[in-house]
ZAKOLKOL-734751 format. One record per residue (C-alpha): residue number from 1; residue in three letters; x, y, z. Coordinates in steps of 0.001 Angstrom, whole numbers, padded with zeros to 6 digits. Example, Ala and Ser with C-alpha at 12.3 -4.5 7.8 and 13.67 -1.06 7.14 Angstrom:
ZAKOLKOL-734751
<nr=1	rest=ALA	east=012300	north=-004500	up=007800>
<nr=2	rest=SER	east=013670	north=-001060	up=007140>
end
This chain:
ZAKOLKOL-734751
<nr=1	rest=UNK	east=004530	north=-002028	up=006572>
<nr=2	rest=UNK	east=005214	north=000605	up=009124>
<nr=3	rest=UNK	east=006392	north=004340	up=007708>
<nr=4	rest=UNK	east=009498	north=006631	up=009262>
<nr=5	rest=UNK	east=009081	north=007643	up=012570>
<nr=6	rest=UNK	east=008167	north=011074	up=012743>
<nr=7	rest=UNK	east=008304	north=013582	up=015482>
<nr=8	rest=UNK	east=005551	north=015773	up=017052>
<nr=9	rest=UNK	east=006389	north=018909	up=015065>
<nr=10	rest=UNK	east=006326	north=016870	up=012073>
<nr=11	rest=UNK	east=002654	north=015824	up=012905>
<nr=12	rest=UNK	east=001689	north=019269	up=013632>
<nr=13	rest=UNK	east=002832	north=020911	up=009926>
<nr=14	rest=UNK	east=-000562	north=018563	up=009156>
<nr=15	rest=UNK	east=-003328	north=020841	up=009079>
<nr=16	rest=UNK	east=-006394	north=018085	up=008783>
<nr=17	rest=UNK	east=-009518	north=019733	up=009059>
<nr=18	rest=UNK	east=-013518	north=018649	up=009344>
<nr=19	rest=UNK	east=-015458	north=019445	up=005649>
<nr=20	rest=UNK	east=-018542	north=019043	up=003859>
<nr=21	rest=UNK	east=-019208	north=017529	up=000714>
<nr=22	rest=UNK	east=-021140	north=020504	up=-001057>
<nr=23	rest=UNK	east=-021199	north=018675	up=-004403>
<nr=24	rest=UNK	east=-020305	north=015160	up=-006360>
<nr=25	rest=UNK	east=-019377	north=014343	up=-009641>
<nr=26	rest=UNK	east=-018020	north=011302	up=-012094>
<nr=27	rest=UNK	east=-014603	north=011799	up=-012767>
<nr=28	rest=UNK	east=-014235	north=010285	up=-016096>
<nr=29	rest=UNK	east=-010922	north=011145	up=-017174>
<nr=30	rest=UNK	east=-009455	north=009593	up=-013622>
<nr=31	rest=UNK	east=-007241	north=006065	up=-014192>
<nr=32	rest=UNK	east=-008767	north=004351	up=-011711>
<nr=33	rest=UNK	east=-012874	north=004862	up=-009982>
<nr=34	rest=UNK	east=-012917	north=008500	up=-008370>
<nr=35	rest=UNK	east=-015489	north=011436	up=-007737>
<nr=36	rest=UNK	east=-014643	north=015067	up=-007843>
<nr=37	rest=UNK	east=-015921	north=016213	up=-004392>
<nr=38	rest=UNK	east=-016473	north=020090	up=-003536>
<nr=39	rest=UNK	east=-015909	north=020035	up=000124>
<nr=40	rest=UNK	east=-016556	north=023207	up=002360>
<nr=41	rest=UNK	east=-014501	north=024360	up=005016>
<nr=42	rest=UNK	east=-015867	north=026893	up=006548>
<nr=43	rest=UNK	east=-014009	north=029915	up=007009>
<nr=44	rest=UNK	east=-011011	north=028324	up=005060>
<nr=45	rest=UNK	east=-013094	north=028062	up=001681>
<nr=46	rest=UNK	east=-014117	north=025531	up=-000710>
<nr=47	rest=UNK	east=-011570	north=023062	up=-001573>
<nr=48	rest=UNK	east=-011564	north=020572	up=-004592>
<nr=49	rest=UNK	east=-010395	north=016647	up=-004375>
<nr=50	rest=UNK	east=-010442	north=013453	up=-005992>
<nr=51	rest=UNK	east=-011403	north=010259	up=-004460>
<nr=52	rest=UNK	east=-011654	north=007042	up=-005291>
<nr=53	rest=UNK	east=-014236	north=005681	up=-002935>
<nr=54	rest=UNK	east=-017058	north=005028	up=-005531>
<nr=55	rest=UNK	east=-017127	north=000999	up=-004894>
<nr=56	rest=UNK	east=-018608	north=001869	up=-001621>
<nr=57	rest=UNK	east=-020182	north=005463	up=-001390>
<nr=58	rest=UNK	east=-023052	north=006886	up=-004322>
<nr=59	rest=UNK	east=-022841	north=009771	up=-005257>
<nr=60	rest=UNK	east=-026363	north=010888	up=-003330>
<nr=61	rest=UNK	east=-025129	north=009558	up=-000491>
<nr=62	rest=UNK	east=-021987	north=011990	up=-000036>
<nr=63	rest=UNK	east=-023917	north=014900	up=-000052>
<nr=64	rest=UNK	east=-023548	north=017200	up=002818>
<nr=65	rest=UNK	east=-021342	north=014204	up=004514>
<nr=66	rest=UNK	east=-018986	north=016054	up=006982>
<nr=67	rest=UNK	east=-015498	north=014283	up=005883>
<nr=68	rest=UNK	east=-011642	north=014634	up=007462>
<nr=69	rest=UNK	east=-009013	north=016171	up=005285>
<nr=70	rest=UNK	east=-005492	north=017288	up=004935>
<nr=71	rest=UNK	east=-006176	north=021080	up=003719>
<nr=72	rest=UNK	east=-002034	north=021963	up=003408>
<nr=73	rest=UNK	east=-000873	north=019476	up=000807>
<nr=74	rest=UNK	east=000212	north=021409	up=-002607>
<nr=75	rest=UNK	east=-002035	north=021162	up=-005307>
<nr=76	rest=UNK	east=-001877	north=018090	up=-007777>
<nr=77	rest=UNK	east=-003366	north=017914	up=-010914>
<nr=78	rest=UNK	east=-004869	north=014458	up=-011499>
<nr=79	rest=UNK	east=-005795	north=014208	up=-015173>
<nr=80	rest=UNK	east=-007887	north=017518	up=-015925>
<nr=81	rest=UNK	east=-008564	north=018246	up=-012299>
<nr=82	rest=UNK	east=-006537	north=019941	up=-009548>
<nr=83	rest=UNK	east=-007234	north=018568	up=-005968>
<nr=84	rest=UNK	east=-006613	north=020815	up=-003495>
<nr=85	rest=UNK	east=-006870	north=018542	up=-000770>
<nr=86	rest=UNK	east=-006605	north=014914	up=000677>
<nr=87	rest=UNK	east=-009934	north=013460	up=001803>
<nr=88	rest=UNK	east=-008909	north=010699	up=004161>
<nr=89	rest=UNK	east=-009983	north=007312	up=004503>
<nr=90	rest=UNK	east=-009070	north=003814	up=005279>
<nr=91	rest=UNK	east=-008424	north=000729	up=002677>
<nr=92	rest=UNK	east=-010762	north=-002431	up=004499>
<nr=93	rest=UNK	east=-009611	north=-006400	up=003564>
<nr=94	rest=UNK	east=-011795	north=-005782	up=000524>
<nr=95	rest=UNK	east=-009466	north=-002797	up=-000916>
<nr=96	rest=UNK	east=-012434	north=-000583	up=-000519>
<nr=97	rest=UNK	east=-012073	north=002972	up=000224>
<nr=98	rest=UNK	east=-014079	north=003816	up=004286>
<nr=99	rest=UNK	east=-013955	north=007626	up=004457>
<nr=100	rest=UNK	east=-012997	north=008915	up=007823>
<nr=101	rest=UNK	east=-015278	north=011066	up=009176>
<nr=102	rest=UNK	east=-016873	north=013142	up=011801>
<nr=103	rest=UNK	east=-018750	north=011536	up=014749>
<nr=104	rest=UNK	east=-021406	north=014017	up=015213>
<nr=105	rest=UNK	east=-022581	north=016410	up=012436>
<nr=106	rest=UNK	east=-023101	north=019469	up=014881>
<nr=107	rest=UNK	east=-018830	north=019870	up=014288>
<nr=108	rest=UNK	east=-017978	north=023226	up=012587>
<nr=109	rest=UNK	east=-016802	north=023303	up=009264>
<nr=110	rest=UNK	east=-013574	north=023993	up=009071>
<nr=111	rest=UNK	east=-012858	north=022677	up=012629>
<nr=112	rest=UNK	east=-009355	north=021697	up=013231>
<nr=113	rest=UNK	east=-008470	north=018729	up=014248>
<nr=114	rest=UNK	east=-005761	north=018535	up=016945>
end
């Protein structure tokens, strides 16, 4: 199912930046399957998020992991937690979580994507 039509000035309100995962943990209180990831971004900070890509990521294995994600969405409070930003990621045929992410790990934190 296709979305609105947006325009280019729409697009460019999205501030989606390069991070790394700094730090992991079991979200327990979450609904559904989800981490709490502290992501760095560089000169912008440390950012907090929930995601729900446990079925195909362990924990050890998002360490230092250089990830996409929105950095300008209000904060939302998902059970005890606030996540501060969107970690992005595509649903695959099985309904599985596949983080986007960074071709080459020399990127900058905090890099902009444009």
């Amino acid at each position: 199912m296709n979305k609105p039509e947006i325009t280019f000035d729409d697009f460019t309100k999205v501030d989606i930046r390069i991070g790394t995962i700094i730090e992991v943990n079991d979200f327990l209180k979450a609904k559904k399957p989800a981490y709490q990831l502290i992501i760095d971004f560089g000169d912008l900070g440390i950012k907090k998020s929930s995601a729900q890509i446990t079925q195909l990521y362990a924990k050890d294995d998002l360490l230092h992991k250089q990830i996409l994600a929105i950095v300008n969405f209000k904060d939302k409070q998902i059970a005890n937690f606030i996540s501060e930003c969107l970690v992005l990621g595509v649903e695959n045929d099985k309904k599985e979580i596949v983080l986007m992410q960074a071709s080459s790990p020399a990127i900058k934190k905090g890099e902009k994507i444009s």
